[in-house]
N, C-alpha and C positions, 0 to 999 in steps of 0.2 A: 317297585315295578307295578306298573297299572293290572286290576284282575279284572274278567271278561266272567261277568256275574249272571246267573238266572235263578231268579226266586222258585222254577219248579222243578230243577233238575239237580241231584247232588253231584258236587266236583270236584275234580282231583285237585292232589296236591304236584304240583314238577318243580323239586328244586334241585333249580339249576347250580350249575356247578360251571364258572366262568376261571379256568385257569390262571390267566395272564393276571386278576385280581385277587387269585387264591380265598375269594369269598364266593357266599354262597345267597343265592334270592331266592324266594319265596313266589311263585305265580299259582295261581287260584283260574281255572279255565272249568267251563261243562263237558262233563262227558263225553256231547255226542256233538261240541264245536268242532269238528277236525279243521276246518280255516283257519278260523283262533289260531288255534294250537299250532298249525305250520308257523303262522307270522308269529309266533309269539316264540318260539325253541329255536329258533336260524342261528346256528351259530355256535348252541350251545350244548351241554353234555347236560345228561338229568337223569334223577331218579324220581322215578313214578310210581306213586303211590297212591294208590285206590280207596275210598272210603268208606264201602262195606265192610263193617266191623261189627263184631259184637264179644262184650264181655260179661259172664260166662252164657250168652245163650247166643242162637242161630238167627240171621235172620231171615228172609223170606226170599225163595228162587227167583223170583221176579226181579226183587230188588238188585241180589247179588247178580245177576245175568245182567241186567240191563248195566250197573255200575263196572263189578270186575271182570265181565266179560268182553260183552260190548266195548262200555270204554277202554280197560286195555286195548283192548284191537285199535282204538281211532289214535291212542297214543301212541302205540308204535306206526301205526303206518306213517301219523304224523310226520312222526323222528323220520321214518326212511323217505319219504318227500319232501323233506326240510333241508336235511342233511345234515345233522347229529350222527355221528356215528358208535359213540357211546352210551348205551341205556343201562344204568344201574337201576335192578327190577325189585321192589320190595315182595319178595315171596312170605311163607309163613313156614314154621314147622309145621302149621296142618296139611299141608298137599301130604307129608308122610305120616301124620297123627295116629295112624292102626298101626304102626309100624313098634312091634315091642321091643322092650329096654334089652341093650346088651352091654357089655363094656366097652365098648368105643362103638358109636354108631358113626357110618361111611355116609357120603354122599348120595353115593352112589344103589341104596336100598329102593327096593320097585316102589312108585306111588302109591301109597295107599290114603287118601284122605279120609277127614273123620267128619266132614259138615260140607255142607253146599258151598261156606267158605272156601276150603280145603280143596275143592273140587277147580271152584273158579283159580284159584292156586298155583293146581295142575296143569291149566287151560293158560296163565299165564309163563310156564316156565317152558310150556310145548312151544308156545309164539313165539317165545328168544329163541327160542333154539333153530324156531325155523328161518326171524329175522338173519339170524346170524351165519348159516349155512347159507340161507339163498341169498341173502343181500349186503353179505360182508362186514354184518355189524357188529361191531364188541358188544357183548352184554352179561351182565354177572347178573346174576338173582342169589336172593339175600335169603336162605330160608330164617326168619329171625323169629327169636325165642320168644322169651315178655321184656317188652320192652318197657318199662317205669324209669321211676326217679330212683326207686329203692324197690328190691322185690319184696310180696306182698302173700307168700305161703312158702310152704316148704320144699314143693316143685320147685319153683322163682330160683331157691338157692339152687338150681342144677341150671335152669334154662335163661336168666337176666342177661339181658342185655341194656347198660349202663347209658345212658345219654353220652356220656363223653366218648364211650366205644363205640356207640355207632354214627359217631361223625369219624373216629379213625376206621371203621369199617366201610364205610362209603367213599371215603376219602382214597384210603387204599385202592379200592375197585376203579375210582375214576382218573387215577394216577398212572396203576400197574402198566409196566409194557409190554406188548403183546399179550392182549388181556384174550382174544376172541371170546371163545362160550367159557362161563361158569357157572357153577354152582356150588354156592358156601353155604355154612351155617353161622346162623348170627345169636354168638353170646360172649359174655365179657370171657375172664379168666378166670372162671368157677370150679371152687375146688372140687365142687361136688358135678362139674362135667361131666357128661356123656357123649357127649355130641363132638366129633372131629373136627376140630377146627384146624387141620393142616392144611388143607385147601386155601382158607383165607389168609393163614398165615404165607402160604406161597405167595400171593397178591402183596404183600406188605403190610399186614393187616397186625398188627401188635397192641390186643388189649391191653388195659393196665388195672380195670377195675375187677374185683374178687364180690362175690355175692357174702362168702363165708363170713367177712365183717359183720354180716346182721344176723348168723345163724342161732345165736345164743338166744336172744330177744323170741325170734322167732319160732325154736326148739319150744320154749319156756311157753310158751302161748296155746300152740299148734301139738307138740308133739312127733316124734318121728313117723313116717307115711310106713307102713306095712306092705308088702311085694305084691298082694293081693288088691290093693287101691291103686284105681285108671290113674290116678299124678304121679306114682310111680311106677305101672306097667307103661304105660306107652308114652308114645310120644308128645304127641295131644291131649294128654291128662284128662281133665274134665270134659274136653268139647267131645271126645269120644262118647259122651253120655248126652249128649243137649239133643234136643228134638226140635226141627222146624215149628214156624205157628202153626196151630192149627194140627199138627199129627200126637196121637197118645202113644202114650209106649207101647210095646212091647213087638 
């Protein structure tokens, strides 16, 4: 499928999700095309996913505002004047990142985020919500874990989410029936879980991948995390500590 490119504006990813072919495309649009983006989603279901990212530091309010604020917004309104009526939303566990460890963590815990990221997060799971109350749209948001090939610290063994499970986690979301509003958490089947994954599992959602396969390797490297270390108090492990450009701590 053709992408509707600009060399000065960063942009999203929507892939779509076309049932009747049970495959999935890849469209590349700008942020702040909402035209594009109607002619280009007619028809079909999508998950939107923003490109403000950073690992492990913060990036700049501008950047995130203008990308997963801003654009969210033109992408959903896209969807609801296109007429897609299903949005699968890739949220984050940073929208809850202050949110500290208990033995099963709920969906349903007050926002707390841990970064400007985390924030825009919040600002995307408030929009489905309102999508979907006033204008009848299905939409799940994905709060998702670390998403890699393999996890890559000893957090990762609580919070990975497997490439193979999050196409069955997406997949479930844009299948479910009678989906209206949700909100999951996105991680494989880790032994070392905290995070309630009953919700997705209601959706259809049946991981198959375990973090714990690489705990040995990674124990042996790393070492076990202490109750007192942010990757094992909170939610949001490290980004709990990261500072925007430009601000010093304290």
């Amino acid at each position: 499928m053709p992408a509707a490119r600009s060399q000065d504006v960063p942009r999203q990813i929507l892939i779509l999700h076309q049932l009747a072919q049970v495959a999935f495309h890849v469209l590349a649009i700008d942020h702040d095309a909402s035209a594009v983006a109607i002619r280009r989603i007619e028809g079909h279901r999508l998950e939107q996913r923003p490109l403000a990212r950073f690992e492990p530091g913060e990036a700049d309010f501008d950047q995130i505002c203008r990308v997963n604020i801003d654009g969210t917004y033109r992408v959903f309104e896209a969807c609801r004047r296109a007429g897609p009526r299903r949005i699968v939303y890739a949220s984050s566990n940073h929208a809850v990142g202050f949110t500290q460890r208990s033995a099963l963590l709920p969906v349903d815990v007050p926002l707390r985020p841990d970064t400007y990221y985390g924030v825009s997060k919040v600002f995307g799971e408030a929009l489905a919500a309102l999508y979907a109350d006033k204008y009848g749209m299905e939409i799940a948001c994905l709060r998702i874990g670390s998403c890699f090939e393999r996890p890559r610290n000893v957090r990762m063994l609580s919070t990975w989410l497997s490439p193979g499970d999050v196409a069955r986690l997406v997949d479930a979301c844009l299948t479910a029936p009678g989906l209206g509003f949700a909100t999951v958490y996105g991680t494989s089947a880790n032994t070392r879980g905290w995070w309630d994954l009953e919700p997705a599992r209601a959706l259809g959602y049946q991981p198959l991948d375990d973090a714990e396969v690489f705990a040995g390797e990674i124990l042996i490297a790393c070492g076990e995390l202490s109750e007192d270390d942010p990757d094992y108090r909170y939610v949001g492990g490290p980004f709990t500590e990261v500072r925007p450009p430009g601000q010093a701590g304290g």
